[in-house]
C-alpha positions as YAML, in Angstrom:
chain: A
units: angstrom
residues:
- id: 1
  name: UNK
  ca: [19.57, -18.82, -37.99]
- id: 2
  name: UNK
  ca: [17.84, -15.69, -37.88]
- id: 3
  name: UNK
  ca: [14.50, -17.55, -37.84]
- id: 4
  name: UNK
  ca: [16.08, -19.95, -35.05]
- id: 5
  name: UNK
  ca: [16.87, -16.76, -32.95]
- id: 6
  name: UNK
  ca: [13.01, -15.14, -33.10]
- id: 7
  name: UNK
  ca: [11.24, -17.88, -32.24]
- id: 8
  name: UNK
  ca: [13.89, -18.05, -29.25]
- id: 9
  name: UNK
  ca: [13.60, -14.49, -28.14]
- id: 10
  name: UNK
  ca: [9.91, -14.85, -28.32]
- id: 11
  name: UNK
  ca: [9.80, -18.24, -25.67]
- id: 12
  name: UNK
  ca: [11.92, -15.83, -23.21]
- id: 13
  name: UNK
  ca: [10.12, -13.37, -23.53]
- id: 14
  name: UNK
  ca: [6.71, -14.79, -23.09]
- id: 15
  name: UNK
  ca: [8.23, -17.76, -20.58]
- id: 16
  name: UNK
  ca: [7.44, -16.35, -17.20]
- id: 17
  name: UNK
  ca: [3.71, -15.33, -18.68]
- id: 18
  name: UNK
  ca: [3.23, -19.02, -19.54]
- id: 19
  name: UNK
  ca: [4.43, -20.67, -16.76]
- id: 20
  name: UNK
  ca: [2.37, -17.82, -14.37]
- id: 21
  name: UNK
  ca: [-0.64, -18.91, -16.28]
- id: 22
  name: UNK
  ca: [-0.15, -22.63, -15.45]
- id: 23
  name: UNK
  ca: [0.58, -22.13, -11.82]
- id: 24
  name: UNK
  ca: [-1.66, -18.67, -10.60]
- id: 25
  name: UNK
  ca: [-2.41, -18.98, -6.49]
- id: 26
  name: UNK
  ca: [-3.91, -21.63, -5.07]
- id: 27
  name: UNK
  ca: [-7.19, -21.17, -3.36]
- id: 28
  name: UNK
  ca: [-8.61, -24.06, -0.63]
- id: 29
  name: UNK
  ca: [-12.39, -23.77, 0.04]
- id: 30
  name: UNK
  ca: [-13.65, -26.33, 2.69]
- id: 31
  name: UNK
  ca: [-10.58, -25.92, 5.58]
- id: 32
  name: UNK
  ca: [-11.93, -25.93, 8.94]
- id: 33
  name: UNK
  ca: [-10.42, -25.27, 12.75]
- id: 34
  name: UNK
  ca: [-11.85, -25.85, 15.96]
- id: 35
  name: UNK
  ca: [-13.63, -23.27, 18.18]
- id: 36
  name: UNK
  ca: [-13.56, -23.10, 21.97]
- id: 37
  name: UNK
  ca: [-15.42, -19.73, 21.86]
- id: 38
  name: UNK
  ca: [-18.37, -21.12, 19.61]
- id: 39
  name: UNK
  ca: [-18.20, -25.06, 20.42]
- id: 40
  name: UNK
  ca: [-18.11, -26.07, 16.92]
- id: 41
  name: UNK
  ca: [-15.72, -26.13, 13.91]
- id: 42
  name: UNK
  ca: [-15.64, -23.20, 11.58]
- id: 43
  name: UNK
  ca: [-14.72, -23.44, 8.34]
- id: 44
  name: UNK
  ca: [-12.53, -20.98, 6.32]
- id: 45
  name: UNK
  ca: [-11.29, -20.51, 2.90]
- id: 46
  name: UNK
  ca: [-7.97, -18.79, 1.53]
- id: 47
  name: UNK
  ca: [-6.04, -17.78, -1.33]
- id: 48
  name: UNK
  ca: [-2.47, -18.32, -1.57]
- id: 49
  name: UNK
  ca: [-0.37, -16.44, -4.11]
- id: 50
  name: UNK
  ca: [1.86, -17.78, -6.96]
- id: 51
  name: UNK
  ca: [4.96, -18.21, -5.25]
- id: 52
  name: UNK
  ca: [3.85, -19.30, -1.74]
- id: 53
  name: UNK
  ca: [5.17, -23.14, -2.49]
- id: 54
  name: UNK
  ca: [8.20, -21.83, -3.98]
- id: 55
  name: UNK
  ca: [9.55, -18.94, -1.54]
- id: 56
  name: UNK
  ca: [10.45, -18.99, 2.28]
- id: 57
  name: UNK
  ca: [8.90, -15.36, 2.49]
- id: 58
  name: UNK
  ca: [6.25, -14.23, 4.56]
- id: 59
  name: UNK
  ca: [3.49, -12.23, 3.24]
- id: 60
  name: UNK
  ca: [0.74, -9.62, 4.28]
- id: 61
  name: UNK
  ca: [-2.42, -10.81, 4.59]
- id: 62
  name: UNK
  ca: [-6.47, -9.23, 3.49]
- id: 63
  name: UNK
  ca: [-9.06, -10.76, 5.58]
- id: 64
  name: UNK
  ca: [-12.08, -10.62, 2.98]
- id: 65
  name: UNK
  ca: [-15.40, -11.47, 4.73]
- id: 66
  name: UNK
  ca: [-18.96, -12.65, 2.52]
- id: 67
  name: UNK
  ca: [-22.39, -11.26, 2.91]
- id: 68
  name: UNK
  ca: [-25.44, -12.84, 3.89]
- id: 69
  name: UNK
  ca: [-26.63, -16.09, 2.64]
- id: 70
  name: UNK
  ca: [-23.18, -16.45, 1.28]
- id: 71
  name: UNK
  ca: [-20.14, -18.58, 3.17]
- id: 72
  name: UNK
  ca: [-16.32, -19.04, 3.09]
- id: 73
  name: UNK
  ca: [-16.45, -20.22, -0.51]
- id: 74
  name: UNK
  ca: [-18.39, -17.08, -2.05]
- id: 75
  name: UNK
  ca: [-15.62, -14.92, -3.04]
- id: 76
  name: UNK
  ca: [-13.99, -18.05, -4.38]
- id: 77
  name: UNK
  ca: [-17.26, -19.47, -6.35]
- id: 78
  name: UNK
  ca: [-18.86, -16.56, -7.76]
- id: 79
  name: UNK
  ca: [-16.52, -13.23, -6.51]
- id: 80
  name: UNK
  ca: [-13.64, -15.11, -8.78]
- id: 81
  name: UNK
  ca: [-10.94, -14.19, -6.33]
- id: 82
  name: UNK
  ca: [-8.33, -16.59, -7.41]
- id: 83
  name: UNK
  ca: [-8.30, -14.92, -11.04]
- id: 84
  name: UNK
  ca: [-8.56, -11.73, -10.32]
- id: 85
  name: UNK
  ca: [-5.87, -11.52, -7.72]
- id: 86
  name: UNK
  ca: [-4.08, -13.66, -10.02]
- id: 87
  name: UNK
  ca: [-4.21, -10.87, -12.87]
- id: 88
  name: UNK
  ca: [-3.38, -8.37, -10.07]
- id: 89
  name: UNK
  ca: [-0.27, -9.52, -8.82]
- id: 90
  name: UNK
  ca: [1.06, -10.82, -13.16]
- id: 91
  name: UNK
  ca: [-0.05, -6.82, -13.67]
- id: 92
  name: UNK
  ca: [1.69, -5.31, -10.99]
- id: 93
  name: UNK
  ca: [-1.35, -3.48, -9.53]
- id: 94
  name: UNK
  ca: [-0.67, -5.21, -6.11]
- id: 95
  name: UNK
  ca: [1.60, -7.38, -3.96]
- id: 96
  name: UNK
  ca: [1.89, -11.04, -3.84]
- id: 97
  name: UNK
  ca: [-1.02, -11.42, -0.54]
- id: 98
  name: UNK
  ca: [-2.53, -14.09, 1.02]
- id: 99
  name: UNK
  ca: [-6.14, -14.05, 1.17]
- id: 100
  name: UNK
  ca: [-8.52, -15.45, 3.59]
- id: 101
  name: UNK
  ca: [-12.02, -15.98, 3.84]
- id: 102
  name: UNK
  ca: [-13.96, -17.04, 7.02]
- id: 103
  name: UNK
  ca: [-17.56, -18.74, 6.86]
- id: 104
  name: UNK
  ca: [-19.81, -16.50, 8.69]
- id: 105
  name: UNK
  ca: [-23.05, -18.47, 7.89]
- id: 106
  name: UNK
  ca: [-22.91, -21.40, 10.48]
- id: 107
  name: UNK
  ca: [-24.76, -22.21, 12.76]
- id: 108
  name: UNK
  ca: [-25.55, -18.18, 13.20]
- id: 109
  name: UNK
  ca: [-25.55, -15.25, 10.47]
- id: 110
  name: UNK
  ca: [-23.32, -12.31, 10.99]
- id: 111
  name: UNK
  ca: [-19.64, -11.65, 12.64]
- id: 112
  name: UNK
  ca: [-20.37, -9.77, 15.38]
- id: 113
  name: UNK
  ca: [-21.07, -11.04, 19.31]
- id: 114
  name: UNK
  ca: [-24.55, -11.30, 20.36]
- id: 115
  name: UNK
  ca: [-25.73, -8.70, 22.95]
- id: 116
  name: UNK
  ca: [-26.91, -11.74, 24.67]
- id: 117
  name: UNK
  ca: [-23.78, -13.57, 25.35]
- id: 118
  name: UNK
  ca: [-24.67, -16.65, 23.50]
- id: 119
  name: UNK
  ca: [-22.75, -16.26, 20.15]
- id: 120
  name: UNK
  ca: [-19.23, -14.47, 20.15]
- id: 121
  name: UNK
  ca: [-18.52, -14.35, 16.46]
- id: 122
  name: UNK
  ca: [-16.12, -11.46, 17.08]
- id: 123
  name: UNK
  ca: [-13.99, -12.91, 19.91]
- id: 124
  name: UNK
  ca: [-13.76, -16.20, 17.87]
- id: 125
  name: UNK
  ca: [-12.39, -14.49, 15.19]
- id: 126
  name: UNK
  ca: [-9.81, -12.01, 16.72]
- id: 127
  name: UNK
  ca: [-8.81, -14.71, 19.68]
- id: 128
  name: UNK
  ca: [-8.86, -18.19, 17.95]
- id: 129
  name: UNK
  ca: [-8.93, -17.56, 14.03]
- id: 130
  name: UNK
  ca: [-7.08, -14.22, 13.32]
- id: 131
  name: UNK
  ca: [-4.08, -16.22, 15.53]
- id: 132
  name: UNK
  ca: [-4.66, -19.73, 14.29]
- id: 133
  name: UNK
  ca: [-4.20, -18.86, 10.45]
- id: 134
  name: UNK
  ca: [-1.37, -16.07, 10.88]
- id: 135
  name: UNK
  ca: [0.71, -19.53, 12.98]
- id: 136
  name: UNK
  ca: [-0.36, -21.58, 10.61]
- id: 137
  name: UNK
  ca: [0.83, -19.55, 7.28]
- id: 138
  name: UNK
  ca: [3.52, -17.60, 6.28]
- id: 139
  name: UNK
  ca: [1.61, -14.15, 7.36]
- id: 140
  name: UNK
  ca: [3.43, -10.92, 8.45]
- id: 141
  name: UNK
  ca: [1.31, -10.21, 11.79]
- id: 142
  name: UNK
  ca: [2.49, -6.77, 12.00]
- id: 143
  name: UNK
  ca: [-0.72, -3.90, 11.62]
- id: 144
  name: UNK
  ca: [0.83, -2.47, 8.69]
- id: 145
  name: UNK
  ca: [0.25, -5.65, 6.14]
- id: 146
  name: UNK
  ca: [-2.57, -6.51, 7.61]
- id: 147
  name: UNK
  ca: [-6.06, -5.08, 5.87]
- id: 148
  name: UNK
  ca: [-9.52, -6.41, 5.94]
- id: 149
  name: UNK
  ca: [-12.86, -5.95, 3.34]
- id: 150
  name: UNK
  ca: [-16.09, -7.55, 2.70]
- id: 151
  name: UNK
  ca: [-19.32, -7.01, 0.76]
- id: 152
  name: UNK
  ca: [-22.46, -6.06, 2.17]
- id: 153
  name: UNK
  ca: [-23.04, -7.98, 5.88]
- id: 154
  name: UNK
  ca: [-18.85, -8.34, 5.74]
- id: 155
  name: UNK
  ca: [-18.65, -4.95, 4.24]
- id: 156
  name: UNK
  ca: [-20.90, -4.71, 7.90]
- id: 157
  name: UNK
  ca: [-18.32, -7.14, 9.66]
- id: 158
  name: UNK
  ca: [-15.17, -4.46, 8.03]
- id: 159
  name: UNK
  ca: [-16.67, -1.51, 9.22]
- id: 160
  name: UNK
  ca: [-17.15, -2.58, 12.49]
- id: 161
  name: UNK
  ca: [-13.82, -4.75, 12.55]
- id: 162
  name: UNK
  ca: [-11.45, -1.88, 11.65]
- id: 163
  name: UNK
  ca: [-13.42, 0.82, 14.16]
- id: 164
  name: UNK
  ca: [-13.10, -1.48, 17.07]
- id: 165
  name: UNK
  ca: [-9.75, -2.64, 16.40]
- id: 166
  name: UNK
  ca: [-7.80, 0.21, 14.44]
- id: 167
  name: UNK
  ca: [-4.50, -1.01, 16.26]
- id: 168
  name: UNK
  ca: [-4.83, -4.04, 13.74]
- id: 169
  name: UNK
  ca: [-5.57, -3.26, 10.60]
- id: 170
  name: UNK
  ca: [-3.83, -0.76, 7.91]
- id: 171
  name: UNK
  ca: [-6.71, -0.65, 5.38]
- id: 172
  name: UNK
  ca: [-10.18, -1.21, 5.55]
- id: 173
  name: UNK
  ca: [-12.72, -1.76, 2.09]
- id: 174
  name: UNK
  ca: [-16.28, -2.27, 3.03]
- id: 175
  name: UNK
  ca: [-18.38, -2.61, -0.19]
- id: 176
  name: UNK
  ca: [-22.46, -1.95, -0.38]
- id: 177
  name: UNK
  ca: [-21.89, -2.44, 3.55]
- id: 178
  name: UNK
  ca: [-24.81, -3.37, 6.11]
- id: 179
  name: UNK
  ca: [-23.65, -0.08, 8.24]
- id: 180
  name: UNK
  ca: [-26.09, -1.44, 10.84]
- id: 181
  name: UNK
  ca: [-28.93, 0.58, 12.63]
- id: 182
  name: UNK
  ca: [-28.31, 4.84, 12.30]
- id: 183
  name: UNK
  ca: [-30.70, 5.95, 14.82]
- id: 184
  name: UNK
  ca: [-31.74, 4.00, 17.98]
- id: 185
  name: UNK
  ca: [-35.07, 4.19, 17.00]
- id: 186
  name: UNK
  ca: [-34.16, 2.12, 14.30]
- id: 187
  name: UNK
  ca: [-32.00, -0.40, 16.64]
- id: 188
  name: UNK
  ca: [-34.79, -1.03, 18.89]
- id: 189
  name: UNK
  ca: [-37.29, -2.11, 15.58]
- id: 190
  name: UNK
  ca: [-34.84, -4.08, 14.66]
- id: 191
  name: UNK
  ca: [-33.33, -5.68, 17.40]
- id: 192
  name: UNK
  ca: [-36.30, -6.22, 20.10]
- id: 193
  name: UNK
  ca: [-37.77, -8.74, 18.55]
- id: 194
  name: UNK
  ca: [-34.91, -10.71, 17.94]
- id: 195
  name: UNK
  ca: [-32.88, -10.14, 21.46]
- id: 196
  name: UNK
  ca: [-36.73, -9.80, 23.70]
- id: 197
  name: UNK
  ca: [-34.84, -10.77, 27.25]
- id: 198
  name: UNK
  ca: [-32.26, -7.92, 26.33]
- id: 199
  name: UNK
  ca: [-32.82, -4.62, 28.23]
- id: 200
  name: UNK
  ca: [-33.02, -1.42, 26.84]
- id: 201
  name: UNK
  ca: [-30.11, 0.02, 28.32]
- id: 202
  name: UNK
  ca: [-28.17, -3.21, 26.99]
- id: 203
  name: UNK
  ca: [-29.52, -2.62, 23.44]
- id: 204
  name: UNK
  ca: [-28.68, 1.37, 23.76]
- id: 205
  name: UNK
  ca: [-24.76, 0.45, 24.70]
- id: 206
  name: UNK
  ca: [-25.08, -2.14, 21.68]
- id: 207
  name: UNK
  ca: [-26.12, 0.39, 19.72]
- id: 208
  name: UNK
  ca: [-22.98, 2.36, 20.65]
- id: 209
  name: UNK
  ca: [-20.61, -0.03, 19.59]
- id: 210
  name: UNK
  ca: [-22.56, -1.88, 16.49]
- id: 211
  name: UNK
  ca: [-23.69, 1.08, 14.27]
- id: 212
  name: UNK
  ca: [-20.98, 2.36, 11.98]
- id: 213
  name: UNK
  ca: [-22.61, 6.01, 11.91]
- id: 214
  name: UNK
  ca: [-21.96, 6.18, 15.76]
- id: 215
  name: UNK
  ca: [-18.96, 4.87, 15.81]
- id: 216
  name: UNK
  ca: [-17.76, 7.22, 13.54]
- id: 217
  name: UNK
  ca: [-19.47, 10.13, 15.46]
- id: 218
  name: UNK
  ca: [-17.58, 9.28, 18.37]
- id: 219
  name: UNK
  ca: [-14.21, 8.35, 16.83]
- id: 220
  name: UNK
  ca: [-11.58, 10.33, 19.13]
- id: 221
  name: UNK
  ca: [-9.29, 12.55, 17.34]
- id: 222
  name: UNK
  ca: [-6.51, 9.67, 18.04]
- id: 223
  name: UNK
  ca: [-7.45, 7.03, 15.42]
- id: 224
  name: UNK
  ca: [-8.74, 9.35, 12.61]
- id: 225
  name: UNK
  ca: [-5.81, 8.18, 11.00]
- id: 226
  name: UNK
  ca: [-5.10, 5.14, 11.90]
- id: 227
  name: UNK
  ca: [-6.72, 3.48, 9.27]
- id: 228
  name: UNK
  ca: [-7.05, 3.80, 5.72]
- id: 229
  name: UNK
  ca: [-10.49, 3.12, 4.44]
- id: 230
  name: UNK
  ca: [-12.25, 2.67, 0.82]
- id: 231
  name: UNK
  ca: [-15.52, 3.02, 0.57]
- id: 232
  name: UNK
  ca: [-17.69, 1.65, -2.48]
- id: 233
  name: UNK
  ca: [-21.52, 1.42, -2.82]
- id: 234
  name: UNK
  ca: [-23.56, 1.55, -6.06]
- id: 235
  name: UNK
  ca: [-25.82, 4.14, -6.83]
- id: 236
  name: UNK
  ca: [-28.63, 1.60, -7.52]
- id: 237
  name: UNK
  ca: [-27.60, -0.27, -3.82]
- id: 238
  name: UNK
  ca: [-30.52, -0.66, -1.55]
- id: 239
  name: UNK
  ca: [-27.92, 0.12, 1.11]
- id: 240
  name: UNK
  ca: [-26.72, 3.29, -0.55]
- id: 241
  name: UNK
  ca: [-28.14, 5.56, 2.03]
- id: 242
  name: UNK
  ca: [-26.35, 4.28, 5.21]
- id: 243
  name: UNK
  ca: [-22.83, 4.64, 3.48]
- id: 244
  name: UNK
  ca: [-23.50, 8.40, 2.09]
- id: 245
  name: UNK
  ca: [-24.51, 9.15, 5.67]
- id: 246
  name: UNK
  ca: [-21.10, 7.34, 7.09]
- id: 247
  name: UNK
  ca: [-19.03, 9.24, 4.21]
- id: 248
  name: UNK
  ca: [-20.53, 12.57, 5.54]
- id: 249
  name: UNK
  ca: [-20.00, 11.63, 8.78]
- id: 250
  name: UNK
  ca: [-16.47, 11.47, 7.92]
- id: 251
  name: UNK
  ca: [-16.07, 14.21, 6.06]
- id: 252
  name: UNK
  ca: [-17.39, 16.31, 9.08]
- id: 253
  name: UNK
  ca: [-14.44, 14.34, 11.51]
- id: 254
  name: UNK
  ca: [-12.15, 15.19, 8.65]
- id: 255
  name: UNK
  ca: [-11.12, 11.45, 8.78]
- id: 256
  name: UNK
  ca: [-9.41, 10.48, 5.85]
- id: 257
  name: UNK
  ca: [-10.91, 8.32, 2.80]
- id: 258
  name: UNK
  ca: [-12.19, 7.08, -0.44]
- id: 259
  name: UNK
  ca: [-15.53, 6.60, -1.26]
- id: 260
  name: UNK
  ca: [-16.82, 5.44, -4.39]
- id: 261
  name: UNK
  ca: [-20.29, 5.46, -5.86]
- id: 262
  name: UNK
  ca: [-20.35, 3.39, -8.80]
- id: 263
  name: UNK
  ca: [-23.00, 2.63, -11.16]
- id: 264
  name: UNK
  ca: [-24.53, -0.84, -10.64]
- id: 265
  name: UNK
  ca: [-26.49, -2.67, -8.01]
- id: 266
  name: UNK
  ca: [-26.60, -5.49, -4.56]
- id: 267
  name: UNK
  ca: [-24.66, -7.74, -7.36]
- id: 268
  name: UNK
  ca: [-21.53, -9.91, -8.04]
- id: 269
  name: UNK
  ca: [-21.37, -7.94, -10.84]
- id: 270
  name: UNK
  ca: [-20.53, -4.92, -9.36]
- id: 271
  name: UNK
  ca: [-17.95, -6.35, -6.46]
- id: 272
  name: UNK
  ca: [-16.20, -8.34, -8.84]
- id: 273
  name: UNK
  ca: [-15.37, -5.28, -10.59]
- id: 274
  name: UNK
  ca: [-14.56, -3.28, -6.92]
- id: 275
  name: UNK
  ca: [-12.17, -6.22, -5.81]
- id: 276
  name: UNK
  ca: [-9.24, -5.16, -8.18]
- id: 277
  name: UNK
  ca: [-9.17, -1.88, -6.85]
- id: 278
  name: UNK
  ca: [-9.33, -2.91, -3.32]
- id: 279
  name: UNK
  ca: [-6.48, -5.15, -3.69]
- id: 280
  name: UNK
  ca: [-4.57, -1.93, -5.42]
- id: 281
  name: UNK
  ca: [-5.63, 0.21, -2.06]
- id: 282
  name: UNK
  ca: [-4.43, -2.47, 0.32]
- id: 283
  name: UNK
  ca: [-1.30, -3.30, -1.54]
- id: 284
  name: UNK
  ca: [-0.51, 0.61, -1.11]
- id: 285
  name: UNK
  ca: [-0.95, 0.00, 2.77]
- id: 286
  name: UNK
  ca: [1.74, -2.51, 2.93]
- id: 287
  name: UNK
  ca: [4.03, -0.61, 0.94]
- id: 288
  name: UNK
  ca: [6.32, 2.56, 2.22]
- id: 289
  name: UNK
  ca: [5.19, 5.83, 1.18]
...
């Protein structure tokens, strides 16, 4: 009897463990929707938790954006997303979130419009995709549960994402992030060759609005606050540099944040490791204080 009872008391205990492992979230890697903006379809990936099939609740939502030479399937394929938000969530350490995870590598490279009018990555995705998955899912569209992150050209895409829109997202996470140019100097090596029929008084304003260190410079008082950022680069990062000098830059504004130099490199390594704790710092956005 007594023997009967322990083995009993163990398969409760462990029961919602086991049947946790069998289910996890659900991740879908090759979903696609159709853009007016860009003329094509755009494909999209995303992560929905344990429960989704099972409860009529609506859930906050982390838009977590790939670097270069990467698309919507990265975080999924080698960033491990599904398991480690998995083990998040069983843990504790953040809230039951839906997860998605545009392709910024078709038919051009980057998020962001081009100063030449020809590619409007950034109006596609905050007037046709930001709308089209938050109808389509069980998403809370209100600012506070919604947060955004990416890795180094989306770590880019976040920085710029969350300073031109702070009405819209709660937390930003850029990790090893493509800042973009810090001087105009810089901007016009870069970007001349690429946009040649683009003035220079074009290039200076797209300067102004496409450099993180600027942006940041010219924050107004108003929105120091209105977003809650983490910051992670390794010290070994060839793109170290650009986020020290955005840190300080917001440590002179006295805008709030984290920042995080870890040891490690430009590696899946290092932002598999980051991606628990930005799914921690985004949970405590959605939750009351």
């Amino acid at each position: 009897m007594k023997k009967n009872f322990f083995f009993s008391l163990i398969f409760i205990v462990f029961l919602p463990s086991l049947l946790f492992s069998q289910s996890g979230g659900k991740v879908f890697d090759n979903l696609s929707l159709s853009s007016k903006i860009l003329k094509m379809e755009r494909k999209y990936a995303i992560y929905l938790p344990p429960d989704y099939e099972t409860s009529q609740r609506s859930y906050p939502v982390l838009y977590l954006l790939h670097g270069a030479g990467d698309d919507q399937s990265g975080w999924i394929q080698f960033g491990e997303v599904k398991n480690i938000a998995d083990k998040a969530i069983q843990e504790g350490k953040c809230t039951a979130m839906i997860i998605v995870m545009p392709d910024g590598n078709t038919g051009q490279r980057g998020y962001f419009n081009s100063p030449m009018g020809d590619w409007n990555y950034e109006d596609f995705f905050f007037q046709e995709m930001m709308p089209y998955v938050e109808k389509s899912y069980r998403i809370r569209t209100d600012k506070r549960y919604r947060a955004i992150a990416g890795l180094s050209m989306g770590g880019g895409g976040t920085f710029m994402y969350a300073l031109h829109h702070p009405e819209l997202f709660s937390a930003a996470c850029p990790l090893s992030a493509s800042v973009g140019p810090v001087t105009m100097e810089e901007a016009t090596t870069r970007w001349e060759k690429q946009y040649p029929d683009v003035s220079k008084a074009e290039l200076t304003t797209y300067f102004a609005s496409h450099s993180a260190l600027e942006l940041v410079n010219n924050m107004p008082d108003a929105q120091k606050k209105a977003v809650r950022w983490y910051i992670d680069c390794g010290d070994d990062d060839f793109l170290n540099e650009g986020n020290c000098l955005v840190h300080l830059a917001m440590r002179k504004k006295e805008i709030p944040h984290e920042f995080r130099i870890r040891d490690g490199a430009h590696t899946w390594t290092y932002w598999r490791e980051a991606l628990p704790s930005v799914l921690e710092f985004v949970s405590q956005s959605f939750h009351q204080y």
